[in-house]
N, C-alpha and C positions, 0 to 999 in steps of 0.2 A: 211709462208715463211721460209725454213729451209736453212740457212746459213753457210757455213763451219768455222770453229772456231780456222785457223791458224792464222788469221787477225780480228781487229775490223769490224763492218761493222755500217759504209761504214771505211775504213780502213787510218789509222794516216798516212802513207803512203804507202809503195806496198800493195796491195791484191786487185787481179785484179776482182777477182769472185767475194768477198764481195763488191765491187765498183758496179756490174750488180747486185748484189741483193739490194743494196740499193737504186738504182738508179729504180730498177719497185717497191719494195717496197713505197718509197717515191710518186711516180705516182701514184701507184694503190690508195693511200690516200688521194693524192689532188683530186680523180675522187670519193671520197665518199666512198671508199668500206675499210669494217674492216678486218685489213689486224695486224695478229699478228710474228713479226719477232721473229725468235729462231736464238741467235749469243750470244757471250761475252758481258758478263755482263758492260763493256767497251763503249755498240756500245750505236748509237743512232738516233732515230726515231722519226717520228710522228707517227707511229702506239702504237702497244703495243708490248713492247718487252719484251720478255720472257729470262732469261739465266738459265743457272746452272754452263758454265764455268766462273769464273771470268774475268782473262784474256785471249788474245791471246796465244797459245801455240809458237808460233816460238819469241813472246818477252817475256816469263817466262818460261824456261827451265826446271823450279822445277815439271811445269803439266806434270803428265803422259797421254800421249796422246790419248792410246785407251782405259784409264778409263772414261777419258770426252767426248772421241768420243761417247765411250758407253751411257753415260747418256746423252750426250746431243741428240741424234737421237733419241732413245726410248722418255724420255721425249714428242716431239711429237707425237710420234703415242701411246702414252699413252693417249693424249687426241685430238685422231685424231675425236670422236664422236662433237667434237666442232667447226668440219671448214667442209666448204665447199669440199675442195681441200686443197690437200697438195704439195706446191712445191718445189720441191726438185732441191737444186742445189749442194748438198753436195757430187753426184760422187753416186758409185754405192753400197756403204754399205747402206742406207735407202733400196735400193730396197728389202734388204730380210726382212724389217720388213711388206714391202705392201700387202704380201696375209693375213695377219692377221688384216686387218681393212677392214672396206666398204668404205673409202672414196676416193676418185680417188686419185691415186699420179702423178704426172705431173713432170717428172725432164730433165729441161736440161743441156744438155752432153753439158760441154765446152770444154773437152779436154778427149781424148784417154793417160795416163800415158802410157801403156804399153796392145798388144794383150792380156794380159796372165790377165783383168781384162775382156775382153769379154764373158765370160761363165756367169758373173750373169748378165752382159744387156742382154742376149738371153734369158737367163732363164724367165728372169720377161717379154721378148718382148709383149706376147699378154694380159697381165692382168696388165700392165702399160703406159704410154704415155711418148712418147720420145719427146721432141724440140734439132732442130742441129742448134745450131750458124752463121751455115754457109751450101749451099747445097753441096759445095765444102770438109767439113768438118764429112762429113754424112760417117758412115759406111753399106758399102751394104749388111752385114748382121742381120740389123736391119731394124725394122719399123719407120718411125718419123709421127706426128702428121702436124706439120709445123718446117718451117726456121721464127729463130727471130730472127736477126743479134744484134749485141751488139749495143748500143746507147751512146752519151756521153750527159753530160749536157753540151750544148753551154755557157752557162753561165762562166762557168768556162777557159774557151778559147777564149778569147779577139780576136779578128781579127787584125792582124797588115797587113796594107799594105804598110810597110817597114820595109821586112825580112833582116834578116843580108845575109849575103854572108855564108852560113855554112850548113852543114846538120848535122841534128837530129838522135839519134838511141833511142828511150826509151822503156825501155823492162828489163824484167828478164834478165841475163847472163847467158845463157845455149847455147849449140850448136843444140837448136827445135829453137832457134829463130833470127840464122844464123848473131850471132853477130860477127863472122870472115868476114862474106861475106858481110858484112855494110862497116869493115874496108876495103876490098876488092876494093868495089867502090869508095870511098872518095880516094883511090889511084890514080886510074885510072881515076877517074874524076880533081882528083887534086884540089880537093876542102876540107876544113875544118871538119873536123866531131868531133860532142862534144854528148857524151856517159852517160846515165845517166841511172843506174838499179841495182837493186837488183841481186849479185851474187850469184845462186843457184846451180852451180856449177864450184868450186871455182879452181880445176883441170885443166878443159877447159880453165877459167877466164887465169890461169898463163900461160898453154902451147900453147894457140892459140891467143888469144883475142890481148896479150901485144905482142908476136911476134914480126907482123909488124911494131912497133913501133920502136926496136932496130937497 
């Protein structure tokens, strides 16, 4: 299971990817199957985990980021002769290491950053396997295998059946995740909205987000 190494996994708080790799990691374990995580030396498992970064990169600014990208991707397909499958959820830099092993690589796509990364998922289309999050979320110039939608651990979300009067927004701070248009309706509906995320883009955050507030 090859992890992205902005965030712990399963992550202290934001990271949303490492939270769905920890969260099949953790599953594939209690179902019996030896399942080795590659993440920050930080994260933690009932499998085996493997690191070479120490920390998370977005809470230790000192890591250069594409020297541990580098070692930590390779690192697995250095000893890809040891697993089954390799699953990749770390985006589309592992795909150029996959023609250089036999072992199937299985990665999935949680998010499109930008068209201008689609040349290496097309490139690797036929000699790796795609999963989309969502079929709504599926690019049509690809191939997918299947839709696994994300999962939470109910555990961790209590059921209250006495909600307060208020809505929720929790999410990154970016305008992909139409955190104007949350405050938008809490207008219109004239109802309470209480806001809780990571700012990722802190531009937006000041010229849109606070706006309506003034």
């Amino acid at each position: 299971m090859l992890s992205p190494i902005a965030w712990s996994t399963p992550p202290k708080k934001y990271g949303p990817w490492e939270s769905m790799v920890s969260l099949l990691t953790e599953g594939l374990v209690k179902r019996g199957i030896d399942v080795t995580l590659f993440a920050t030396a930080d994260s933690h498992t009932a499998g085996k985990l493997h690191a070479v970064c120490p920390r998370p990169y977005e809470e230790d600014k000192s890591i250069l980021v594409k020297v541990y990208e580098g070692l930590h991707i390779s690192e697995v397909f250095e000893r890809a002769n040891e697993f089954d499958i390799i699953h990749n959820h770390f985006d589309y830099l592992p795909l150029t290491y996959s023609k250089l092993v036999d072992t199937p690589v299985v990665t999935t796509i949680h998010g499109f950053s930008s068209r201008k990364i689609l040349p290496v998922y097309k490139k690797y289309n036929n000699s790796t396997f795609y999963v989309s999050i969502s079929d709504a979320y599926r690019c049509n110039e690809l191939d997918y295998i299947a839709t696994v939608r994300h999962g939470i651990d109910t555990e961790t979300f209590p059921f209250n059946d006495r909600p307060e009067d208020y809505l929720l927004f929790i999410s990154r701070i970016h305008r992909d995740k139409g955190t104007k248009e949350a405050i938008e309706v809490a207008k219109r509906s004239g109802m309470k909205l209480r806001m809780a995320g990571f700012i990722a883009d802190p531009e937006y955050f000041k010229k849109r987000s606070r706006a309506p507030y003034r």
